[in-house]
DOVEX-756685 format. One line per field, with one value per residue: residue number from 1; x, y, z of N, C-alpha, C, O in turn; residue in one letter. Coordinates in steps of 0.1 Angstrom, whole numbers. Example, Ala and Ser with C-alpha at 12.3 -4.5 7.8 and 13.67 -1.06 7.14 Angstrom:
BEGIN
nr: c(1,2) $
nu: c(132,128) $
nv: c(-57,-22) $
nw: c(78,71) $
cau: c(123,137) $
cav: c(-45,-11) $
caw: c(78,71) $
cu: c(132,129) $
cv: c(-33,0) $
cw: c(78,79) $
ou: c(142,134) $
ov: c(-33,11) $
ow: c(85,80) $
rest: c(a,s) $
***
This chain:
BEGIN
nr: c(1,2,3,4,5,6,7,8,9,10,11,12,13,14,15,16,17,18,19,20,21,22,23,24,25,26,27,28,29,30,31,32,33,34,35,36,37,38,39,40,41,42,43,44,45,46,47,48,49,50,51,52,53,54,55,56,57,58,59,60,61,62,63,64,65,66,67,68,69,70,71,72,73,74,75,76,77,78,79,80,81,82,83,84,85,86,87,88,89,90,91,92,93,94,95,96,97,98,99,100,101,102,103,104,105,106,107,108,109,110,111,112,113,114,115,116,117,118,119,120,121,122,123,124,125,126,127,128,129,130,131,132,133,134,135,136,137,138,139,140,141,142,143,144,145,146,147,148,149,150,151,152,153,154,155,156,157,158,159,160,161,162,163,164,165,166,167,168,169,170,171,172,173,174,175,176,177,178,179,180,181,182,183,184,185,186,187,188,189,190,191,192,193,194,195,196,197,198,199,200,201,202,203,204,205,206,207,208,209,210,211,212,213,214,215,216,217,218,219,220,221,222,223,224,225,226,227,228,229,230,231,232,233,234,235,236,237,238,239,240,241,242,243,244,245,246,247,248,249,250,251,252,253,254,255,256,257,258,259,260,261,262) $
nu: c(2151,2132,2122,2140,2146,2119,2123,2143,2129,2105,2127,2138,2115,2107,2130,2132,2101,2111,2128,2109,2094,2110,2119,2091,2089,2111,2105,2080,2084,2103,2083,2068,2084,2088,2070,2060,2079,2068,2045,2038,2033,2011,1991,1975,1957,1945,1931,1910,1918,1918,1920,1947,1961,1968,1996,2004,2010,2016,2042,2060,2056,2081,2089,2104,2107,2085,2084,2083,2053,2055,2082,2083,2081,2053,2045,2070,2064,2038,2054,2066,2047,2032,2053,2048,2035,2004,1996,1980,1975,1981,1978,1993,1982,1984,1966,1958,1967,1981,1980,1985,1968,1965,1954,1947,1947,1938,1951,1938,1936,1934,1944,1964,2000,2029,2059,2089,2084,2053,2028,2005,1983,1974,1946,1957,1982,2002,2028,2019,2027,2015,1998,2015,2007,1978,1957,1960,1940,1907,1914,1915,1938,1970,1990,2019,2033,2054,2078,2097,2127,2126,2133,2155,2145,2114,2093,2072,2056,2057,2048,2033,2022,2008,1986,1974,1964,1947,1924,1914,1903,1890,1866,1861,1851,1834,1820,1812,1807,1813,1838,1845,1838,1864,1898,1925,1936,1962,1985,1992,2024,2019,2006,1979,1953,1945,1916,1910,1887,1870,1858,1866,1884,1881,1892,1890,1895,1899,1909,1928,1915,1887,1875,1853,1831,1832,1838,1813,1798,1805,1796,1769,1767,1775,1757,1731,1737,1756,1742,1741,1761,1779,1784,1806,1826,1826,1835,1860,1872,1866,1860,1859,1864,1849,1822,1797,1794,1802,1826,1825,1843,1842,1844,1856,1835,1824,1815,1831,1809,1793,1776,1753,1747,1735) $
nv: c(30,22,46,60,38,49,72,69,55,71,91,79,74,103,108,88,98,120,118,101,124,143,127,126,152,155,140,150,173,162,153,175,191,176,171,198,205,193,211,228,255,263,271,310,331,364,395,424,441,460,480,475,442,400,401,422,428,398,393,407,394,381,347,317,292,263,270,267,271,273,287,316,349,362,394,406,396,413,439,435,437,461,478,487,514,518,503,506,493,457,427,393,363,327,295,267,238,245,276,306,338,369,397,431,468,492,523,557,574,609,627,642,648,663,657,647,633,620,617,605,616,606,610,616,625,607,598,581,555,560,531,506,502,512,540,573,586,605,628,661,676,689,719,740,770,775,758,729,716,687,655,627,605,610,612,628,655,686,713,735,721,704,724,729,702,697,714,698,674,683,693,665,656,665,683,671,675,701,688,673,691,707,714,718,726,753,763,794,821,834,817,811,798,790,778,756,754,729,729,755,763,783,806,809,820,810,814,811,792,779,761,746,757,782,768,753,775,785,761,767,796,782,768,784,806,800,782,783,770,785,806,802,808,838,848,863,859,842,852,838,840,854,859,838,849,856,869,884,885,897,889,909,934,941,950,950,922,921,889,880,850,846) $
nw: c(1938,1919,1912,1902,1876,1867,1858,1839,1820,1807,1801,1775,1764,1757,1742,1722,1712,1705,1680,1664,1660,1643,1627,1611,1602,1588,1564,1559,1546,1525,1511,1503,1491,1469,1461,1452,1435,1415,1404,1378,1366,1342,1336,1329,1343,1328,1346,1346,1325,1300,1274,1275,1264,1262,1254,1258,1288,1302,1296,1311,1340,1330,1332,1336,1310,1315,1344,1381,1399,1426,1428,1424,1441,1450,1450,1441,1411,1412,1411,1388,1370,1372,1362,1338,1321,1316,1338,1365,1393,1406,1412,1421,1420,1433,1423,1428,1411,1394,1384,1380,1389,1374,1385,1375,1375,1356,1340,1333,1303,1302,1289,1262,1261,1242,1253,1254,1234,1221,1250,1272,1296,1328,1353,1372,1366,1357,1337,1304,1284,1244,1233,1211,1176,1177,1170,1181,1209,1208,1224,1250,1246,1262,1272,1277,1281,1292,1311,1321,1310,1289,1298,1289,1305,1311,1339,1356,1355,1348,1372,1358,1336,1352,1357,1336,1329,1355,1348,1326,1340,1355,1337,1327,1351,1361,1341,1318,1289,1282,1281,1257,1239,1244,1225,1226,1261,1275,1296,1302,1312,1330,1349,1337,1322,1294,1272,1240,1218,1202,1175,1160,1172,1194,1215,1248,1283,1312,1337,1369,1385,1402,1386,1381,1384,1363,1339,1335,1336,1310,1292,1294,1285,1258,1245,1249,1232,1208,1188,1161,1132,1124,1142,1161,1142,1145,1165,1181,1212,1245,1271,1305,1332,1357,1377,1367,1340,1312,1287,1255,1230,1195,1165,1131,1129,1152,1186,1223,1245,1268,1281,1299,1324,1344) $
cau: c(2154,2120,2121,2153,2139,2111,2131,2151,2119,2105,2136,2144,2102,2107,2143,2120,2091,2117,2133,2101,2090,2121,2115,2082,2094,2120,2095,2071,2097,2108,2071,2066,2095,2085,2054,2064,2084,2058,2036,2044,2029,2002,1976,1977,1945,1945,1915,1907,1926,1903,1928,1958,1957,1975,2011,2014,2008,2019,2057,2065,2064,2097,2084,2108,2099,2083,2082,2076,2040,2058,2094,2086,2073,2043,2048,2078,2053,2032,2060,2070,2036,2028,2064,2035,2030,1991,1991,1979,1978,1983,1980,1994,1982,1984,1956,1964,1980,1987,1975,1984,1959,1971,1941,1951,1935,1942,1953,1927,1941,1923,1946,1979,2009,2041,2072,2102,2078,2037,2021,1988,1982,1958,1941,1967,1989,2010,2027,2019,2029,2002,2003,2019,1993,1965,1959,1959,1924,1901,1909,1924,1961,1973,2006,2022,2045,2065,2076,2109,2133,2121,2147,2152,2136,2105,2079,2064,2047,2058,2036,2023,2015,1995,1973,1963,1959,1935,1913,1911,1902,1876,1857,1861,1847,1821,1811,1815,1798,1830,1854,1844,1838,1879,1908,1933,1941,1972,1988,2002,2036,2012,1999,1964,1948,1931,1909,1905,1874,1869,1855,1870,1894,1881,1903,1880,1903,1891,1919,1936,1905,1871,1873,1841,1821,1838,1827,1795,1797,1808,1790,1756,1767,1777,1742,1721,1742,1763,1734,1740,1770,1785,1786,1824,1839,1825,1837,1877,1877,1856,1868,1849,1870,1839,1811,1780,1790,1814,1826,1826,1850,1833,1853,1847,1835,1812,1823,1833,1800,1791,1767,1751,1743,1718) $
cav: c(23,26,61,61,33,51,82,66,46,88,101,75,77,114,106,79,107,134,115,101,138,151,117,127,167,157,130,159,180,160,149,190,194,165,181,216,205,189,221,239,269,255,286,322,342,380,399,435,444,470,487,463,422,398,400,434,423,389,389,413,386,374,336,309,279,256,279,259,273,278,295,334,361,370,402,410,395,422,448,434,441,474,486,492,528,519,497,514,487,444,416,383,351,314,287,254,230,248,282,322,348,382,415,443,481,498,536,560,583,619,641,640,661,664,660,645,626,618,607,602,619,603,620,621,634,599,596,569,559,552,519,503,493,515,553,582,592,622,639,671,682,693,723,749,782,774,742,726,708,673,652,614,598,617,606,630,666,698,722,742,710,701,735,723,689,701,717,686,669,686,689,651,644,675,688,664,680,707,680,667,706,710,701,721,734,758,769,807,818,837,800,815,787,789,765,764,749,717,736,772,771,797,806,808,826,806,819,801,789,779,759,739,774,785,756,755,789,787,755,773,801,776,763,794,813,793,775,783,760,795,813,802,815,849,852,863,848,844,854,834,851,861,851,835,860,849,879,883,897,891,897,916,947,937,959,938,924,914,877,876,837,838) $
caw: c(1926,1910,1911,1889,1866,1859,1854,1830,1811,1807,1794,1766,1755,1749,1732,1708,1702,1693,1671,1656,1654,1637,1611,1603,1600,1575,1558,1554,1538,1516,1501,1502,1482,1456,1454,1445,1418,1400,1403,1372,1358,1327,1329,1334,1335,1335,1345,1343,1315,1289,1268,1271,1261,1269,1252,1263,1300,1304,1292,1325,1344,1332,1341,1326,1307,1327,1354,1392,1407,1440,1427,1426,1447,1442,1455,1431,1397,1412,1408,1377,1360,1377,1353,1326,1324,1320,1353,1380,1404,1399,1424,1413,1433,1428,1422,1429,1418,1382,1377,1380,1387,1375,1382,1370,1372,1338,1340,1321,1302,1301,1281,1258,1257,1239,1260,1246,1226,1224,1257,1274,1310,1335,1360,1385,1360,1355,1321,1297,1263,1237,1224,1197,1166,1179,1170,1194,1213,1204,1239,1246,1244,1273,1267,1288,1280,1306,1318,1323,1296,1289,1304,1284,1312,1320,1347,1365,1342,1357,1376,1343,1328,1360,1362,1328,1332,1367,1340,1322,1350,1361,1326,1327,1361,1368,1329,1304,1275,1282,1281,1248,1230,1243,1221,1238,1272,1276,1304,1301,1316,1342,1354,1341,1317,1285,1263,1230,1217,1189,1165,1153,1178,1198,1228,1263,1293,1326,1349,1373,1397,1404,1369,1375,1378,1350,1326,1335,1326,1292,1287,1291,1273,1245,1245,1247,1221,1199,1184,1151,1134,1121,1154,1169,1138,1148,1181,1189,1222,1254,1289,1318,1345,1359,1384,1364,1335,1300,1283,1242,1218,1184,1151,1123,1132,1165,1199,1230,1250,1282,1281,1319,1325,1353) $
cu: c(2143,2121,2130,2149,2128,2115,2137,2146,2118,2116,2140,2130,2106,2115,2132,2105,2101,2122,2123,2092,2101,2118,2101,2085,2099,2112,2087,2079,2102,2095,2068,2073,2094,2074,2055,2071,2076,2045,2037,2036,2019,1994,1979,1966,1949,1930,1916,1915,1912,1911,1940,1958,1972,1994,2016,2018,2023,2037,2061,2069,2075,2096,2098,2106,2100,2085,2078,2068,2049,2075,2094,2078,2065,2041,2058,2070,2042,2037,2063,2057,2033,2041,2057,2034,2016,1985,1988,1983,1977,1986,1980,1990,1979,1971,1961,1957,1987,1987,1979,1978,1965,1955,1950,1941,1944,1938,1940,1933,1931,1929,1958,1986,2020,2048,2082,2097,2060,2036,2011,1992,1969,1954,1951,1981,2003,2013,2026,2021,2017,2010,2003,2004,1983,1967,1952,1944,1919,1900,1922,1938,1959,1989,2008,2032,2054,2071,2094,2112,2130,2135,2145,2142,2119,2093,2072,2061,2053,2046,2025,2019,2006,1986,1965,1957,1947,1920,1908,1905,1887,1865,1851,1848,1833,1813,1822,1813,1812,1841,1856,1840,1858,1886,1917,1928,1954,1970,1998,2019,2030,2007,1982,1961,1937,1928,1908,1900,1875,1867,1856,1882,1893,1883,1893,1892,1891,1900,1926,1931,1894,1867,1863,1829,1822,1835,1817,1791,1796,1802,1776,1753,1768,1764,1732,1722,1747,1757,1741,1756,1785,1790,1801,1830,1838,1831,1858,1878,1867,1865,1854,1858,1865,1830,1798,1784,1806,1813,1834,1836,1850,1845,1846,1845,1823,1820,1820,1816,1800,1776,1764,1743,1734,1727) $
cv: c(24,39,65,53,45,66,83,58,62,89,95,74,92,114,97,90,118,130,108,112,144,141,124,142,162,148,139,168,175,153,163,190,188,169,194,212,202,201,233,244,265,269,301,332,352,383,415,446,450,472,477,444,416,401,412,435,408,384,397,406,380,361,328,298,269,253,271,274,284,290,308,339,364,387,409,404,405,433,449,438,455,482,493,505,527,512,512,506,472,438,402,368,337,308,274,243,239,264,298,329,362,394,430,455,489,516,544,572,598,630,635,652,656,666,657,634,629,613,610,603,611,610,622,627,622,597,582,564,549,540,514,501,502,534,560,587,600,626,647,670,687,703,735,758,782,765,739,715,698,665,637,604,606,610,615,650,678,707,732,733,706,713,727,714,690,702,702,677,671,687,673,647,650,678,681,669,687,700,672,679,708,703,706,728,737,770,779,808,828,828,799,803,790,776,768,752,735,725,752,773,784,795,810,806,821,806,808,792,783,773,752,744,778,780,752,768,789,778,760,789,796,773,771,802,809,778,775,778,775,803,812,807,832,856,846,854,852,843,848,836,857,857,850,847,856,866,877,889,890,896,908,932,950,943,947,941,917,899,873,858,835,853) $
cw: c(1916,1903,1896,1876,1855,1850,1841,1814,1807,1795,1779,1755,1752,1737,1718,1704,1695,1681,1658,1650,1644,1622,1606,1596,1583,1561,1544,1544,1526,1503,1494,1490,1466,1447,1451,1436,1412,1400,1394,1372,1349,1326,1339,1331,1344,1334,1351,1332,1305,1277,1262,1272,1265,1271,1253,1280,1306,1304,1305,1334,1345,1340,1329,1320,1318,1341,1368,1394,1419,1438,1428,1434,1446,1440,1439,1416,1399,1405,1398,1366,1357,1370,1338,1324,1326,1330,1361,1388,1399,1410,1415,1423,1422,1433,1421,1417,1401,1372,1383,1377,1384,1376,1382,1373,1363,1343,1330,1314,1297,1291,1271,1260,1249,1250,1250,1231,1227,1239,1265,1289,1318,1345,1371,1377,1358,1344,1313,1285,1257,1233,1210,1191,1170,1178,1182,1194,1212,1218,1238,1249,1255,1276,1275,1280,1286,1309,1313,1315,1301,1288,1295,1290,1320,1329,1356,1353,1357,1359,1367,1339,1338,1361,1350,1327,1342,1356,1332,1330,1357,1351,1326,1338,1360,1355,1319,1291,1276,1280,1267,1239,1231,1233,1226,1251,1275,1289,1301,1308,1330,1352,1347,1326,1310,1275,1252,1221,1203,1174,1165,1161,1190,1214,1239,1274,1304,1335,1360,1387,1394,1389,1368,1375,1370,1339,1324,1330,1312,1287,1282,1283,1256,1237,1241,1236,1211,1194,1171,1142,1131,1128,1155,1158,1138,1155,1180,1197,1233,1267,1298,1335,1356,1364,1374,1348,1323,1286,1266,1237,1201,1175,1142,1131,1143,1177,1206,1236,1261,1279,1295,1316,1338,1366) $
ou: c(2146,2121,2128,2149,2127,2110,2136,2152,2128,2114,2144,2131,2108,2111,2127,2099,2100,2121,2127,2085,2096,2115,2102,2084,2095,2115,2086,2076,2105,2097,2065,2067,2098,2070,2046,2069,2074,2035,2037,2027,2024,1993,1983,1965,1953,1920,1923,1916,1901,1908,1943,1954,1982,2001,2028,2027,2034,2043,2069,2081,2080,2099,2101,2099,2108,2087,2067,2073,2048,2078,2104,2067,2065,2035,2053,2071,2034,2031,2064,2060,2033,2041,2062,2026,2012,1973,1994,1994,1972,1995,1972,1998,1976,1965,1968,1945,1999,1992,1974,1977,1972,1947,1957,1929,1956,1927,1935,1936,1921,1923,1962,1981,2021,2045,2084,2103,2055,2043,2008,2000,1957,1962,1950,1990,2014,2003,2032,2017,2012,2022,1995,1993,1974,1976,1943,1937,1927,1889,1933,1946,1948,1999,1998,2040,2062,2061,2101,2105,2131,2145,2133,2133,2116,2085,2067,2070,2053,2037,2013,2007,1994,1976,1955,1945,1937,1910,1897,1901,1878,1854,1839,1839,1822,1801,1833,1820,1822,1852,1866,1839,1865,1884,1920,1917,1961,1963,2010,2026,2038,2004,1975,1972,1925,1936,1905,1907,1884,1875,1847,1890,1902,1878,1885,1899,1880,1899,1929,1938,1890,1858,1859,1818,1811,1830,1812,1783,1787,1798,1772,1742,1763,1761,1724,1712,1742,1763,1749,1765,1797,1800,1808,1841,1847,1832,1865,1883,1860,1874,1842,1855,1871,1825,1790,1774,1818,1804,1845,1838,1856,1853,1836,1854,1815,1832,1814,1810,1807,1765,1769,1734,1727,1722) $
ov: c(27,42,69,59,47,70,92,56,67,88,103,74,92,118,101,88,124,138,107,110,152,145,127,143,164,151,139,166,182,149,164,190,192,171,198,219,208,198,244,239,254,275,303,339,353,378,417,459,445,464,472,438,421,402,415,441,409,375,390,407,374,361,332,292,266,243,266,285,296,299,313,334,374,392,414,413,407,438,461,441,461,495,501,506,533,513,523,508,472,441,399,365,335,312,272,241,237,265,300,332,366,397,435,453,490,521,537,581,597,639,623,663,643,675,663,630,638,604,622,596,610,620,631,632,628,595,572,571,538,539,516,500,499,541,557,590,609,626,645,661,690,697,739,752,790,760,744,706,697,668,634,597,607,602,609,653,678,708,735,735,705,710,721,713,685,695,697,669,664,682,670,639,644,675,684,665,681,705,665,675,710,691,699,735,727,779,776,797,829,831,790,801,793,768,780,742,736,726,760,782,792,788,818,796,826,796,797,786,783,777,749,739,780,787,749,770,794,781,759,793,802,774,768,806,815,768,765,785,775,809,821,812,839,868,835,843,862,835,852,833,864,848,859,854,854,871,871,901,881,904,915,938,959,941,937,951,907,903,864,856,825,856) $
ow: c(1904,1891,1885,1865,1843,1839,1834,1804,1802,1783,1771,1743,1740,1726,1707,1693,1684,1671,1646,1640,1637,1611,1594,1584,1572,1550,1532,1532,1517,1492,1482,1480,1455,1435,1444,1426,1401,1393,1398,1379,1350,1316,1351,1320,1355,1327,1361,1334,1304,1268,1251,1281,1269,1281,1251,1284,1312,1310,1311,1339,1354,1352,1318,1328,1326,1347,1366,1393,1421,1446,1433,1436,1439,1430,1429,1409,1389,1396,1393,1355,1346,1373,1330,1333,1336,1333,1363,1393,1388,1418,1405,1432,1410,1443,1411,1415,1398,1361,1394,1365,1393,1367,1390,1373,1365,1348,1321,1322,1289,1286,1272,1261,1249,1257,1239,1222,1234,1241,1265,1295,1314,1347,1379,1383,1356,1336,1318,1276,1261,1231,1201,1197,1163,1184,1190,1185,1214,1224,1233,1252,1259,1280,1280,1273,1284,1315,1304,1313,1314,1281,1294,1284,1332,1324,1365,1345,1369,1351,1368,1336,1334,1368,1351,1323,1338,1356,1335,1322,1362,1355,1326,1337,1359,1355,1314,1281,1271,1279,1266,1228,1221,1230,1236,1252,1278,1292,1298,1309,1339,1364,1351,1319,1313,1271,1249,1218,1194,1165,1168,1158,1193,1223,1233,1274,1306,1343,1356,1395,1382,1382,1356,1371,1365,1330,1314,1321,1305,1275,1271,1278,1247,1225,1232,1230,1201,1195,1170,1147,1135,1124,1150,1161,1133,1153,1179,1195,1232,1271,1298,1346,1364,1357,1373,1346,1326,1280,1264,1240,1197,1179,1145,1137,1143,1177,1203,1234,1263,1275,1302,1307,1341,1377) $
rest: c(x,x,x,x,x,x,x,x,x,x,x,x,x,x,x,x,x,x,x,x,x,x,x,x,x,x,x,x,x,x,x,x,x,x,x,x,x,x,x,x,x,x,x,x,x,x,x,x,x,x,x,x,x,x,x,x,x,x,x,x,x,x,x,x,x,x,x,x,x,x,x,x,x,x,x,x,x,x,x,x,x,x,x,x,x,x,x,x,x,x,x,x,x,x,x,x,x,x,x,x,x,x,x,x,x,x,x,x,x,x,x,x,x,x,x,x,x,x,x,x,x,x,x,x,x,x,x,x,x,x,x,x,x,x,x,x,x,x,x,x,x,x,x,x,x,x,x,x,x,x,x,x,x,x,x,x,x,x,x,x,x,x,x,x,x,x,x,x,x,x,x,x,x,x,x,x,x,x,x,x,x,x,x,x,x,x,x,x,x,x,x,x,x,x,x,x,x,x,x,x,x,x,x,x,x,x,x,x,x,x,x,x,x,x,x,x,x,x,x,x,x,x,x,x,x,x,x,x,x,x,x,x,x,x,x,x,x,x,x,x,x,x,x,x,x,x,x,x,x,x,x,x,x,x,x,x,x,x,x,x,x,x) $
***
């Protein structure tokens, strides 16, 4: 008889905590809930933004007036930023009880080309459009002989536009001084890749390789010989094709020359 009593004391204490657990559960839930509505949205700092401010940023989100804190994804306000052309990458996190962090990393752009319009390559060869209100950057053009019809939607540069873009790329990272003498680089319908210089224009054949031998080349030719401000309009064109060694063809009435660099 005990046995069963106490059996029966037991079974109706668990019955009275479950049910005082399941009260507090739904309790909590429903203060949770009271409380996430009143957590709107009030502040939104961005941070690493260089190039682009906020109202070219900020409207991506697609937030609505008086936006709850806790209603969106953050995940998806990531994806929604990163639709930028000049995002690279964008993490969006919340700050309690009122506030959205957006960081951003801002695309760099290293070259332009014409496609179906103007736009700004970055080193990985991602397309980007300049922005409104601000004029286009003194860096090189980037154009090909070859290359496949520009479709309305373009996003990705065909393989002649990447040999030259490479070159670009490598002036930029390895020989700066060369990447700031370029205004074009053009890619042949051979794939082979020539430059042609800021001032005179003068075409420099650096083939389809080894382009940060190549530029060092021509740079230290540029330096030792083309002191004088009159020089480049002398000179046809220069072939660096060639180990340690940039080959002349002068105008006028100058025979071709050989220029050994070390």
């Amino acid at each position: 008889m005990k046995a069963e009593e106490n059996t029966r004391t037991y079974f109706w204490l668990n019955i009275v905590l479950l049910v005082l657990l399941l009260s507090g559960i739904v309790t909590l839930e429903y203060y949770a809930r009271s409380w996430s509505r009143k957590l709107h949205i009030r502040t939104i700092i961005l941070k690493g933004n260089i190039a682009l401010n906020r109202d070219e940023v900020l409207p991506l989100l697609s937030l609505k007036n008086d936006s709850l804190l806790l209603h969106y994804r953050l995940e998806k306000l990531s994806i929604n930023i990163q639709q930028h052309t000049w995002v690279k990458t964008a993490k969006v996190t919340r700050i309690f009880p009122s506030t959205l962090r957006v960081d951003i990393e801002e695309r760099i752009p290293v070259a332009i080309t014409v496609l179906n319009s103007t736009f700004y390559l970055d080193n990985e060869g991602c397309i980007m459009k300049p922005l409104e209100g601000k004029d286009l950057l003194k860096i090189p053009v980037v154009s090909a002989e070859h290359r496949e019809s520009d479709g309305k939607q373009q996003k990705q540069i065909c393989i002649h536009l990447l040999q030259a873009l490479n070159v670009v790329v490598v002036a930029a990272s390895h020989c700066t001084e060369m990447y700031y003498l370029v205004s074009e680089v053009h890619t042949k319908k051979d794939n082979n890749v020539v430059l042609y210089t800021l001032d005179s224009a003068v075409p420099i054949e650096v083939g389809k390789e080894e382009f940060e031998q190549r530029l060092q080349t021509v740079l230290t030719f540029w330096k030792n010989i083309v002191k004088d401000p009159a020089t480049p309009q002398l000179i046809e064109t220069l072939d660096a094709r060639f180990k340690n060694r940039v080959v002349v063809r002068w105008k006028q009435f100058q025979t071709k020359n050989n220029v050994n660099n070390g």
